[in-house]
N, C-alpha and C positions, 0 to 999 in steps of 0.2 A: 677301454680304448675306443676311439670315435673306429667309423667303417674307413674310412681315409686312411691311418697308420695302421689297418692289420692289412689294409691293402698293399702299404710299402711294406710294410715288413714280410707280409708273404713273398713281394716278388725279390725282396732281397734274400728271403730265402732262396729261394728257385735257383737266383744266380749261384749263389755260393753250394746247390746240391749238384748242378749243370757242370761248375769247377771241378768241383771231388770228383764225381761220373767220369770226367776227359782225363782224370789224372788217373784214375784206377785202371782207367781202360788203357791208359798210355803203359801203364806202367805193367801190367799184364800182357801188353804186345812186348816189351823189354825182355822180360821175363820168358814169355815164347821163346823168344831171339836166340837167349843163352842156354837154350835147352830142357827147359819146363814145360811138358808137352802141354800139360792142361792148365799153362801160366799160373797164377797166382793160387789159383786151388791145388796145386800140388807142391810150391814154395810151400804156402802155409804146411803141408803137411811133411814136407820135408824137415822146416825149424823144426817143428813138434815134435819130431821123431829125434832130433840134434839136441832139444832140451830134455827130452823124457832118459836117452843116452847119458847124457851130464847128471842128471840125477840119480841114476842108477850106481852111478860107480862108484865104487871104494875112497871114502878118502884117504889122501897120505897120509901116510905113518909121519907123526911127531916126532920133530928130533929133541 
């Protein structure tokens, strides 16, 4: 690749890492909101804890 498209392309990266960063961070003040003290790091660890739950159990008895 010439220096000219890893140029575009890096800063088309950038823009699209700068997206993800405002969505994460949005979405972790959300999360806040509804009562996740430590937003998204304790979401994550609440799924984790709701799938490990589901795994654990019994399954039904066949009829």
């Amino acid at each position: 690749m010439k220096k000219k498209d890893l140029i575009k392309k890096i800063a088309k990266l950038e823009t699209i890492n700068d997206q993800l960063v405002a969505e994460i961070e949005y979405l972790d003040h959300l999360v806040r909101q509804i009562g996740f003290e430590q937003g998204l790091t304790t979401l994550k660890s609440a799924a984790l804890e709701i799938i490990n739950e589901d795994e654990i159990e019994e399954p039904p008895f066949a009829i």
